[in-house]
Structure formats: structure tokens, C-alpha cells
C-alpha positions as CSV (number, residue, x, y, z in Angstrom):
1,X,68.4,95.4,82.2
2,X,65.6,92.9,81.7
3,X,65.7,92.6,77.7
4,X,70.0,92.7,77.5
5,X,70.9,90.8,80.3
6,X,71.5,87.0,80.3
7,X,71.4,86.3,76.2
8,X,74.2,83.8,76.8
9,X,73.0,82.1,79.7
10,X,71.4,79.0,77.3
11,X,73.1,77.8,74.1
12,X,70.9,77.8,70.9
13,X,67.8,76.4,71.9
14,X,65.2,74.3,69.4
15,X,66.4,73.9,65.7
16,X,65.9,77.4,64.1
17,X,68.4,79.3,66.4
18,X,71.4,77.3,65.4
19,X,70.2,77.2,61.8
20,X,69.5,80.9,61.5
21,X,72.7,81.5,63.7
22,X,75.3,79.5,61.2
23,X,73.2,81.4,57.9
24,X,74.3,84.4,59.8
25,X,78.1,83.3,60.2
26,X,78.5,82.2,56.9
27,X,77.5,85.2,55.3
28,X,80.4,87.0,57.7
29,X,82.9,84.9,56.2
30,X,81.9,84.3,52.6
31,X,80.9,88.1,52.2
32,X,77.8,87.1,50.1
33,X,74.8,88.9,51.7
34,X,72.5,88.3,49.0
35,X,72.0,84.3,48.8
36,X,71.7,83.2,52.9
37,X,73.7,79.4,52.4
38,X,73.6,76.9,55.4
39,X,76.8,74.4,54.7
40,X,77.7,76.1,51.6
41,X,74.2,75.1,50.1
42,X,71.7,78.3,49.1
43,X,68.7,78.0,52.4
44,X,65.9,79.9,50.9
45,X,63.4,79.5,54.2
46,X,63.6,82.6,55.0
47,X,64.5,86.3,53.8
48,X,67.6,87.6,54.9
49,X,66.6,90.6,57.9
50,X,68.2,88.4,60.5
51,X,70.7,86.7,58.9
52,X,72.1,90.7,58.3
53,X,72.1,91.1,62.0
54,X,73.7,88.6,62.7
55,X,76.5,88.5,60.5
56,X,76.6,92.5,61.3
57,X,76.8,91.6,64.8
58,X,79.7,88.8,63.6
59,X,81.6,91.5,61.8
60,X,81.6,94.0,65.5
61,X,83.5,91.6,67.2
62,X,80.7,89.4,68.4
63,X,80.3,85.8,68.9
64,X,77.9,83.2,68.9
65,X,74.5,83.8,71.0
66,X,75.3,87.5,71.6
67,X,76.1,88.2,68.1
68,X,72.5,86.2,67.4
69,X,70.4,87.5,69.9
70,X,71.8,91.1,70.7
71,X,70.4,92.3,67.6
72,X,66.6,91.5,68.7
73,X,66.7,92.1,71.7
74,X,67.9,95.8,70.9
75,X,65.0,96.0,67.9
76,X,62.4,95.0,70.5
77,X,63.4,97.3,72.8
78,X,63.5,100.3,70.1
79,X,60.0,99.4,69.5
80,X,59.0,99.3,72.7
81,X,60.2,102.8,72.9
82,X,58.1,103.7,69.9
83,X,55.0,102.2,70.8
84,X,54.6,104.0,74.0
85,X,55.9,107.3,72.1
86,X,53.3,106.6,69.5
87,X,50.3,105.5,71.9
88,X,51.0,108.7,74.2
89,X,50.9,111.1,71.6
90,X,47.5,109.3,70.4
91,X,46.0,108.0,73.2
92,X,47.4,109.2,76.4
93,X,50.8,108.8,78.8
94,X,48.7,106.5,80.8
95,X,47.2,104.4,78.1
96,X,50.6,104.3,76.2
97,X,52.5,103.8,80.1
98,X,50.0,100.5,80.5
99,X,50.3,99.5,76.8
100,X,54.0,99.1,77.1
101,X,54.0,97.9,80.6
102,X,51.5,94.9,79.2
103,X,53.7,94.6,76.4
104,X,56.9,94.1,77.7
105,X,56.0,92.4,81.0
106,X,53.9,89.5,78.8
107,X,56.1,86.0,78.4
108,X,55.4,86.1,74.7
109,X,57.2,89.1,73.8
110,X,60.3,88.4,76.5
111,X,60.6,85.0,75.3
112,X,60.8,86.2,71.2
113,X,63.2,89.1,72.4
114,X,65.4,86.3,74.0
115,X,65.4,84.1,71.1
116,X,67.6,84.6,67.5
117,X,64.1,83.8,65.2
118,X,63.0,86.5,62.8
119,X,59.3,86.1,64.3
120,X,60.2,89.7,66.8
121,X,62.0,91.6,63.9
122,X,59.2,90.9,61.9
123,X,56.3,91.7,64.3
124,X,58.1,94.9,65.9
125,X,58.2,96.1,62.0
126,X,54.7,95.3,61.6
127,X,53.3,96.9,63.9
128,X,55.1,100.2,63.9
129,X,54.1,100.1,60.0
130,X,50.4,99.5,61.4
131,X,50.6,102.1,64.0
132,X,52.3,105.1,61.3
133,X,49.3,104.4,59.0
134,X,46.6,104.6,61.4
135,X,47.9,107.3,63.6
136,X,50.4,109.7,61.6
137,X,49.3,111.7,58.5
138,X,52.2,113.2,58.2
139,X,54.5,112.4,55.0
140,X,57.7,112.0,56.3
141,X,56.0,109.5,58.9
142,X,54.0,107.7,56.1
143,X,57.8,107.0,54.1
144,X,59.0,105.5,57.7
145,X,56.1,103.4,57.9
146,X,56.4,102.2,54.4
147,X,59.8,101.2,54.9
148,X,59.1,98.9,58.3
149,X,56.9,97.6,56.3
150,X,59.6,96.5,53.9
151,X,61.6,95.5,56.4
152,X,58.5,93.0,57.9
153,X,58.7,91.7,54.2
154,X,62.8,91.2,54.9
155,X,62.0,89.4,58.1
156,X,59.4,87.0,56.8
157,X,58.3,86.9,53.5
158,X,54.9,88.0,52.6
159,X,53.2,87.1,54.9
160,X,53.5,90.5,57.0
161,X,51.5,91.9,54.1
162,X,49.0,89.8,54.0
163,X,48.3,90.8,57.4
164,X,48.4,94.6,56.0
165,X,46.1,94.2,54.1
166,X,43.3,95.3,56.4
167,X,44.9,98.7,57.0
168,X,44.6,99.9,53.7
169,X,41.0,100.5,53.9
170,X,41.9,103.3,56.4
171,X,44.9,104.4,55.1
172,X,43.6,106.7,52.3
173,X,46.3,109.5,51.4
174,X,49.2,107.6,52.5
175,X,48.8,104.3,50.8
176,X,51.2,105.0,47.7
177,X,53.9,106.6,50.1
178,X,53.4,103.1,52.1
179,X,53.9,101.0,48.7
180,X,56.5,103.1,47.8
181,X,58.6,102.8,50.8
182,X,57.4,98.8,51.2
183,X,59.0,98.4,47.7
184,X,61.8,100.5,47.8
185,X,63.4,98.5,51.2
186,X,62.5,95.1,50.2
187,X,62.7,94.7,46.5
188,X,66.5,95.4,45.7
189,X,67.3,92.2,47.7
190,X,64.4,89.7,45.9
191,X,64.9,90.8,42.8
192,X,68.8,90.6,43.1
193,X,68.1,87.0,45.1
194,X,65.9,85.8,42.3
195,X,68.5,87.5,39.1
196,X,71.6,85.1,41.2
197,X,69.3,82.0,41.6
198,X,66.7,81.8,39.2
199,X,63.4,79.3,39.6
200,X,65.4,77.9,42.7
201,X,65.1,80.3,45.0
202,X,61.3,81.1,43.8
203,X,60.3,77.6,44.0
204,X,61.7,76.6,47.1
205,X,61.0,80.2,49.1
206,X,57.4,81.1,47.5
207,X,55.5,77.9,46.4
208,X,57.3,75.5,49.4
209,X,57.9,78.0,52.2
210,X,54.6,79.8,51.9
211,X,51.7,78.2,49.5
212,X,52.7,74.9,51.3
213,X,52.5,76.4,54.4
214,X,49.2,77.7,53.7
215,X,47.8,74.5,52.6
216,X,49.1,71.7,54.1
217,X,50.9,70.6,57.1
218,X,52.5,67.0,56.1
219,X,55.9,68.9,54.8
220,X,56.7,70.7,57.6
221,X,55.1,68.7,60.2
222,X,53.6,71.7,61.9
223,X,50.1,70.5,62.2
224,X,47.6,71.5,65.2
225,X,43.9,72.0,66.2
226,X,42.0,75.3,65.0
227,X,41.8,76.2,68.6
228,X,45.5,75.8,68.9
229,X,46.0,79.8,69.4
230,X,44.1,80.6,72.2
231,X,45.5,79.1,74.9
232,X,48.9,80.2,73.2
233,X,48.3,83.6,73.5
234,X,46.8,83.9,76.7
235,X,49.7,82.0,77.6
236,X,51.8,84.4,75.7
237,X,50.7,86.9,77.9
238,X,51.4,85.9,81.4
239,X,51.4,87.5,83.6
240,X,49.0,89.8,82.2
241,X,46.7,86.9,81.0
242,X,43.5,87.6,83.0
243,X,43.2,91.2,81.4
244,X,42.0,89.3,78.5
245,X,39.0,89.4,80.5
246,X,38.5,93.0,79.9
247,X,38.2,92.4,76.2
248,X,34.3,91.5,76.9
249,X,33.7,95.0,78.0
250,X,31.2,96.3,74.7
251,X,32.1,100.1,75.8
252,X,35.9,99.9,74.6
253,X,34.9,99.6,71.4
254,X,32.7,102.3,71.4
255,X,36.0,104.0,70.0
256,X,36.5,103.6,66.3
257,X,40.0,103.2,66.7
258,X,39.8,100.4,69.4
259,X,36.9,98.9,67.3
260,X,39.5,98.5,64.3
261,X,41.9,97.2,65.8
262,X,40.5,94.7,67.4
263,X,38.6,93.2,64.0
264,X,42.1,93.2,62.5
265,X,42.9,91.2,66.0
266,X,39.9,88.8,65.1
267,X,40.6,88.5,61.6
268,X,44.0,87.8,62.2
269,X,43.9,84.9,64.7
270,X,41.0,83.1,62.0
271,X,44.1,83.7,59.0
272,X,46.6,81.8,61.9
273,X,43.9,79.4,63.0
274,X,42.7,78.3,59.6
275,X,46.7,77.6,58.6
276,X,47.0,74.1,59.0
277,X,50.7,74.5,59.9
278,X,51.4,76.3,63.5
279,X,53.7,77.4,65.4
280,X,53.9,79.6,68.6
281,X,55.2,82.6,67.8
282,X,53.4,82.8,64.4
283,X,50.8,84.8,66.3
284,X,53.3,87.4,67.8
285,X,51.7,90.2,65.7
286,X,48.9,89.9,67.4
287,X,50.5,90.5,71.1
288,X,51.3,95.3,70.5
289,X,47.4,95.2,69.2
290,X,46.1,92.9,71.9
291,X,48.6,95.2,74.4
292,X,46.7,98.6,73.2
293,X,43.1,97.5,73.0
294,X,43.9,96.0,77.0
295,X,46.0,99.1,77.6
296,X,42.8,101.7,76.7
297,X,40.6,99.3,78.2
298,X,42.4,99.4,81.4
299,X,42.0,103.4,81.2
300,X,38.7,103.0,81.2
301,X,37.8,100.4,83.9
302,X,36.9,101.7,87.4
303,X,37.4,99.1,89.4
304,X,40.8,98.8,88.5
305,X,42.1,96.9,91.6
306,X,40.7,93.3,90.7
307,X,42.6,92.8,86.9
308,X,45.5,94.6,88.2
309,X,45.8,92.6,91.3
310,X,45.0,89.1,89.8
311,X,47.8,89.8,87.3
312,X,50.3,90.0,90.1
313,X,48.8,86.8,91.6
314,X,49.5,84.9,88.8
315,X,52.9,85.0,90.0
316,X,52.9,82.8,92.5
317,X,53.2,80.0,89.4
318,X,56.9,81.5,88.0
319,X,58.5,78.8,90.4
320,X,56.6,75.9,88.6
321,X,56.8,77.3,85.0
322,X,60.6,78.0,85.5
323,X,60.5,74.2,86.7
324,X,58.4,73.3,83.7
325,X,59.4,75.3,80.6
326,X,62.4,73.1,80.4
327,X,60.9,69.5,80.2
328,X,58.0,71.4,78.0
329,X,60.4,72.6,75.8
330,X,62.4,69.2,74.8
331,X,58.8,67.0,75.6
332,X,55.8,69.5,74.5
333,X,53.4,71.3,77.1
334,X,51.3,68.2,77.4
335,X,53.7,65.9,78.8
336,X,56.0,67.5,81.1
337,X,55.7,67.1,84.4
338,X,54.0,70.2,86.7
339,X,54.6,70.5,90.2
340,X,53.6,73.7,92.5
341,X,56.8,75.2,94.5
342,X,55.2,76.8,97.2
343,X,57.5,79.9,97.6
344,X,55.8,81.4,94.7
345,X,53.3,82.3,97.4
346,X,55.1,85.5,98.1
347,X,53.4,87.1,95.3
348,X,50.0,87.0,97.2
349,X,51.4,89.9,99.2
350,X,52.4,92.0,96.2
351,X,48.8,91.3,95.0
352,X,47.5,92.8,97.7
353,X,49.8,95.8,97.7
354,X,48.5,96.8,94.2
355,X,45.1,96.1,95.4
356,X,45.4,98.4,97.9
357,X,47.2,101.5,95.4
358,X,44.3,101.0,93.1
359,X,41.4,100.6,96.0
360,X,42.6,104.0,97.0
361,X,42.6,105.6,93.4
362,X,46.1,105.6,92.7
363,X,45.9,104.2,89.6
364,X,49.5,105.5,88.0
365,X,51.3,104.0,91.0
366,X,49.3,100.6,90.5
367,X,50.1,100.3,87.1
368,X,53.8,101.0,87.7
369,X,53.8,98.9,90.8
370,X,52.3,96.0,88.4
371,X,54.6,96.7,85.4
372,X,57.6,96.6,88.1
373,X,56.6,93.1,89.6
374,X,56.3,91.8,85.8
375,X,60.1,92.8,85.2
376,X,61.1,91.2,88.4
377,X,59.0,87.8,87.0
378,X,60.4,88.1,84.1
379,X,64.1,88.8,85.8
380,X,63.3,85.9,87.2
381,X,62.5,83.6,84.4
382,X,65.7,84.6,82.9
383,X,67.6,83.6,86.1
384,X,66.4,80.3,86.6
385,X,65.5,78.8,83.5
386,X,68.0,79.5,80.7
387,X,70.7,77.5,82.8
388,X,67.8,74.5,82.9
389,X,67.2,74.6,79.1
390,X,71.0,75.1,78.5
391,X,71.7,71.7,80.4
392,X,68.7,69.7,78.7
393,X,68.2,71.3,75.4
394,X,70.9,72.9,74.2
395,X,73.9,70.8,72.6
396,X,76.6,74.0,73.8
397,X,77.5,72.4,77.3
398,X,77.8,69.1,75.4
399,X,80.2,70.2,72.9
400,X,82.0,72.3,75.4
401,X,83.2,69.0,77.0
402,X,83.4,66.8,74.4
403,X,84.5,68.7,70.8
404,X,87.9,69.6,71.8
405,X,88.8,66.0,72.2
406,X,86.5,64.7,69.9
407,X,88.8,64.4,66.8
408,X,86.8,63.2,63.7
409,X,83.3,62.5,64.8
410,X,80.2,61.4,63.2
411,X,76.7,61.7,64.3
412,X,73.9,58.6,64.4
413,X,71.4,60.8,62.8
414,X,68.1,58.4,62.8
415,X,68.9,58.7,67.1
416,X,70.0,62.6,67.2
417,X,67.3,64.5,67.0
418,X,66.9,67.3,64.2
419,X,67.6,70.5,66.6
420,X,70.2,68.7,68.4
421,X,72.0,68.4,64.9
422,X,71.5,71.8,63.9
423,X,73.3,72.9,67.0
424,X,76.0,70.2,66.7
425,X,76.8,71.9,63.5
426,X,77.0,75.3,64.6
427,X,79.3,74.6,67.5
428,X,81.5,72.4,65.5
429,X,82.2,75.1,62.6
430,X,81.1,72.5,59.9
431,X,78.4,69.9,59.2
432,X,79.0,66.9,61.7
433,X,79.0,63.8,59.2
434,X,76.7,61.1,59.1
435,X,78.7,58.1,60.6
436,X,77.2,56.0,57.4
437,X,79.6,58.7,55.3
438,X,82.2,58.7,57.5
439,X,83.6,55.3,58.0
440,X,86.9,56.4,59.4
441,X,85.5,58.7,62.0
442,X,86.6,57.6,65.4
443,X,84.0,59.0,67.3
444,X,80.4,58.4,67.4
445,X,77.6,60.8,68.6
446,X,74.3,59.5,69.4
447,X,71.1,60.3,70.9
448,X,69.4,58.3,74.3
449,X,67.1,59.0,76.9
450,X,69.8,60.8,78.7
451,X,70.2,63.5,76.2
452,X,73.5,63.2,73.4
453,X,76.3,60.2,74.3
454,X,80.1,60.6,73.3
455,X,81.5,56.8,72.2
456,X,84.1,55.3,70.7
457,X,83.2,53.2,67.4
């Protein structure tokens, strides 16, 4: 209920949605699945994973943010079901019971399941890949992992094997089922990509979208501090955040297992941290590892009752971030406004509850109890702040009222901002012209401190 409910409560949010939305709807009705086009032109930003969905989605009958969004939100919850089915059978039901709980319940991974970006395709493919090789010997298994991991390279170029890469070293015995599998999903559609559009799709999708990446934020205008990750993910995930604590316990890592995975952890925020360009989601990967190493920790912790219970109290902020995360989201987390809304208080009591379950050893019942209150945050997030962002950031509302009417319209695109055109363009059907290249356009959109204005020229 808490992953499929409410994906059309908020238009397409931020510039990508829209984008990645229309690449989607085009392929639908140009019945070209190979080279993704935005406008008509080729867009070679990204592979094609999502754009598939989406147009699949397209061709059942569904429209717009469902047909966009359905199709992660059921892929992260078919992973969710597979990481606890994997963690029980090597771990335990109560390790795999908390590592799912974290997962799930955590912002970070609600927020990417809400939102029609390949970042949660990619990331729920990784890491079932990740946990196949490290946890299955069986053959059968090692094919299924190979082929996720094709499908991460679908979702998001190479990147998802570069972050492989560490694996390797303890795969031995499965590592040429995993290449073979990796190979056999993804390469049929960049070799068939590349045989259609020659040095233009190589140039623009290798060299530009990833060794530019790598090196040097000016192009893509991505650019933030080293440090820039942290706070993300503990941010990320809320309300779960102060079991990051737990991470400093040395005995955890006593198991070789734990110890791995929590190098690759390590090595993997320095690769994200030394990228000059960044993002917030970039680090999703790192959220089902960070989920198991808290999830075994937890297991292991006596005095269960103080993480548990200050995760729950972190709850008495949901009124203030629902508040915030619309402001945050059009102005950045610096400059919006924060105010405390005091009925958030009610969440001291539930603190205490779980205090109490794990104070008197019921540990399975506190970990339940906690997972339970993170759905109902989470419910509530969904509640509350979609309608917010759909009224401040999203252009649907705005061409709801106006686009009907509108005629021919132009945009003023030096005062619309880039994501606002992106989703004038998906809600119109077509590219909304400049008003410089459209001089017999009656209508003029343009950007103010309001938010987008309807006028006559």
C-alpha cells in the first residue's frame, strides 16, 4: 500500500521525470525501441531500461505518471521481496526481517521508488547481482545474477560495473556465468544502438555522459563538496538515521561477510565522493548494503531499546520535512525555510512504546512495531507532501488550467526554468517553442517569483 499508492498525487517533479517520461512516450508511438529520441532528436543520456517501462506501461493502457512510475515502484518492491528472501536464507528471518524493514522504511529508497529516474532500477539490479554472487553458488542462480547485472548496465551505463568490480575477487567459480549473463542481456541493445547511430551515440553517451562526468563538473553543472555524501545518506535514511551509529561497533565485522561488505560500502562512497559531479541518488547503491551491515548489527546489539527507540523519535520532524521538502526541492536544502510543527510530538509516545517491547526482550515485536511506525511516516509523507510539490514544482496543475485554452503558445525560455520546460513539453504533446521562433504565437509563458505566468503578447 505504501510503495503503489499515491504515484499520481504530484505531476513530474525536477527535469529528469518529464524528460525520461516523454523518451518513454515517444518510443510507444514511433515503435523504435532501440534509439530513445526526445522531440524526434536521438537523446543518448541514458540507456534504454526505463524508457522500456515506460513505453510498456504506455502500450497497457497507462498514462502519464502511472505509466512512468508504476513500473519502479513494482521493481522496488520485487526487490524488496528478494532481499529479505535472500538475507533469511543467509543470514537469518530476523536479520533479513530488520534489513528490509530498514530498507524500505528509509526516505532514500521511498523517495527513488516514487520517482520515474533509472537511479532505483539500476540499484535494485545491482544489488540482487551483488547479493547472487556473494551468497548463491548455485548455477542457475549465478545466470540470474549475471543477467541483473546486465540489466544495471541497461539502467545506467557502466557505471553499475564499475561498482562490480570489487565482487569479483570473491566470486571465483561463478565469474564467467556472471559475464556471460552481463553480456548476453545488455549487449544486443548497444551494439544494435551503436550499428543505427554510429560515433554519435558513442560520443555523446560514453566520452560526454560518463568520462565527463568523471572528470569534470562545468558541463553538467553538478558540482559539490567531497563531503557532499554524508549528510545525503544519513539523510537518505530517515527515519532509521541514528542506526548509523551502530556502524562503530568493531565486533560486526568480526564476520567476513559483514567485513566485505562494508569495504565495498567504503570504497564506494570515496568512487561517489571523488566524482566531481553529484547528485543525490547517485549513492542509492549504497542504501540494501548499508541496510544489511545495520540489519546484522542490529541482531547483535543487546541493548536494543535505545537505536530502536531514537529511530521512532526521529519522527516527531515528518511535520516539518513535509513542510520543508517542498521549498527544498524548487530552492535547495540550504535555503528553504524550517519551522517545527509541534504535533509531530505524538511520536515521543510511540518511542516509548518500542522502548518498552525491547526493554522487556521482545525484540521481534520491537522491530515490527518500528518497521510499522516507518510505513505510517512514510504514508504520511506521501499524504502531505506530493500535493505541496505538485502546486510549487510541478508545471501539471499549471497546464491543466491554462493549455486547453492556450492556443499557440510560446515559452520565454532565459525566465522558465530548465525542468519547468521539460515538463511544459511533456504535458503539451510537443516541444513548447521559443517565443523568439515563434512570432505568431499568441500566448506567452514566462517564469516569475510566483512560479509560471499565462499572458497575452
Amino acid at each position: 500500500m505504501l510503495y503503489l499508492s499515491g504515484l499520481g498525487s504530484a505531476g513530474f517533479l525536477g527535469p529528469d521525470e518529464p524528460r525520461y517520461a516523454s523518451i518513454g512516450r515517444e518510443m510507444t508511438q514511433s515503435g523504435d525501441w532501440v534509439t530513445p529520441r526526445l522531440n524526434g532528436s536521438p537523446w543518448f543520456e541514458k540507456p534504454p531500461l526505463l524508457y522500456w517501462t515506460t513505453a510498456a506501461a504506455n502500450r497497457l493502457g497507462l498514462r502519464d505518471e502511472w505509466a512512468a512510475r508504476l513500473p519502479v515502484a513494482l521493481i522496488s518492491l520485487a526487490f524488496l521481496s528478494f532481499f529479505y528472501w535472500m538475507l533469511r536464507r543467509e543470514f537469518s528471518a530476523s536479520v533479513g526481517l530488520s534489513a528490509a524493514a530498514i530498507l524500505a522504511g528509509s526516505a532514500g529508497w521511498l523517495a527513488a521508488s516514487f520517482a520515474a529516474i533509472p537511479d532505483l532500477p539500476m540499484s535494485a539490479a545491482l544489488a540482487g547481482a551483488m547479493l547472487i554472487a556473494l551468497f548463491d553458488s548455485r548455477r542457475p542462480m549465478s545466470w540470474l545474477g549475471g543477467a541483473l547485472l546486465g540489466a544495471a548496465v541497461l539502467a545506467k551505463g557502466f557505471v553499475p560495473a564499475a561498482l562490480f568490480t570489487p565482487v569479483w575477487f570473491v566470486a571465483r567459480g561463478k565469474r564467467t556465468v556472471l559475464i556471460a549473463g552481463a553480456f548476453f542481456v545488455a549487449a544486443p541493445w548497444y551494439l544494435l544502438c551503436f550499428w543505427r547511430n554510429g560515433s554519435a551515440f558513442w560520443n555523446d553517451f560514453f566520452w560526454r555522459q560518463h568520462v565527463s562526468r568523471l572528470l569534470s563538473a562545468e558541463a553538467l553543472q553538478h558540482g559539490q563538496p567531497f563531503w557532499y555524501y554524508i549528510p545525503i545518506l544519513l539523510a537518505g535514511l530517515f527515519p532509521w538515521t541514528p542506526l548509523a551509529a551502530l556502524l562503530a561497533r568493531g565486533k560486526i565485522y568480526q564476520d567476513p561477510r559483514l567485513r566485505f561488505l562494508a569495504l565495498w560500502m567504503a570504497a564506494a562512497l570515496a568512487f561517489f565522493s571523488l566524482v566531481p559531479n553529484k547528485l543525490p541518488f547517485y549513492v542509492l547503491p549504497l542504501l540494501p548494503v548499508l541496510a544489511i551491515v545495520l540489519g546484522a548489527a542490529l541482531e547483535g546489539t543487546r541493548a536494543l531499546e535505545w537505536p530502536l527507540a531514537a529511530s521512532v523519535l526521529t519522527m516527531t520532524l515528518l511535520p516539518s520535512i513535509a513542510h520543508w521538502l517542498p521549498e527544498a526541492f524548487l530552492a535547495g536544502a540550504t535555503r528553504a525555510h524550517w519551522a517545527f510543527y509541534g504535533r509531530g510530538l505524538i511520536a515521543a509516545i510511540f518511542s516509548g512504546v518500542v522502548w518498552g517491547l525491547a526493554r522487556r526482550g521482545q525484540r521481534r515485536r520491537a522491530i515490527f512495531a518500528s518497521a510499522m511506525l516507518a510505513a505510517l511516516g512514510g504514508g504520511y509523507l506521501k499524504l502531505t507532501a506530493p500535493p505541496l510539490l505538485d502546486q510549487r514544482d510541478s508545471v501539471r496543475e499549471f497546464w491543466t488550467m491554462h493549455g486547453a485554452k492556450a492556443g499557440e503558445t510560446c515559452m520565454d525560455s532565459a525566465s522558465v526554468s530548465r525542468a519547468a520546460q521539460y515538463g511544459l513539453n511533456y504535458y503539451a504533446g510537443r516541444e513548447v517553442p521559443d517565443c523568439s521562433a515563434a512570432p505568431a504565437a499568441e500566448l506567452r509563458i514566462r517564469g516569475g517569483s510566483e512560479g509560471l505566468l499565462l499572458e497575452r503578447r
